[in-house]
C-alpha positions in Angstrom: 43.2 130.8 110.0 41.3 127.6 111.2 37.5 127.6 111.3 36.3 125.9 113.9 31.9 124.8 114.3 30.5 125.1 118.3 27.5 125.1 120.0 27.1 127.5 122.3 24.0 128.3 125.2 21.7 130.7 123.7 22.8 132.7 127.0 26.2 133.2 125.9 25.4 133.7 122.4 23.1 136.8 123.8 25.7 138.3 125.8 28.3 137.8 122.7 26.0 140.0 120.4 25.1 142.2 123.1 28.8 142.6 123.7 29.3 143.6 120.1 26.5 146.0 119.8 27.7 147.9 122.5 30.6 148.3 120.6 33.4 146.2 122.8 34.1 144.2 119.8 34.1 145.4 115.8 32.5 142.0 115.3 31.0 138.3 116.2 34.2 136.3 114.9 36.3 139.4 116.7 34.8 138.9 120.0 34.5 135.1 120.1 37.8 134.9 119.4 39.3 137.2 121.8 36.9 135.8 124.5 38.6 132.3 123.8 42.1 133.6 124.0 41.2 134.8 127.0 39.9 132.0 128.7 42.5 129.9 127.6 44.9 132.2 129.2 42.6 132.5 132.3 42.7 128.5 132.6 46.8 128.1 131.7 47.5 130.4 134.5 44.8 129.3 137.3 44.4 125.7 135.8 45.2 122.4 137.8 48.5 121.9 138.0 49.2 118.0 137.8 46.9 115.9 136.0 45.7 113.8 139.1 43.6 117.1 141.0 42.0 117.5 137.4 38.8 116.5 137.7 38.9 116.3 141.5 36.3 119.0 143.0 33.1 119.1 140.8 34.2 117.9 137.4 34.3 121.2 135.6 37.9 121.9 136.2 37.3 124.5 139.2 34.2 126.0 138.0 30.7 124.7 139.2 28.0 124.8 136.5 29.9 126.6 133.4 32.9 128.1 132.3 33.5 131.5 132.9 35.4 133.8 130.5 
């Protein structure tokens, strides 16, 4: 599998490992992953649908100061 470097908010990176302590994911790489697939599911199915309303509304493709998972 590809490995893949981000930066994340130290606000996301708290609820990840808070996340995993309470035991919804066995581990880090478990639930970041999982979290991604879902977002990118979340975005394929509620995303813009023609490339000219992309960027339209606030520039964040729908969402208005981060991207929700």
């Amino acid at each position: 599998m590809p490995k893949v470097n981000i930066n994340v908010p130290e606000h996301l990176e708290m609820q990840i490992a808070q996340l995993v302590d309470q035991g919804e994911f066995v581990n880090r790489e478990e639930a970041i992953e999982e979290l991604l697939s879902t977002g990118i599911r979340a975005f394929k199915t509620s995303g813009p649908m023609d490339e000219e309303d992309r960027f339209e509304d606030d520039g964040m493709m729908g969402h208005e100061d981060e991207y929700v998972f």
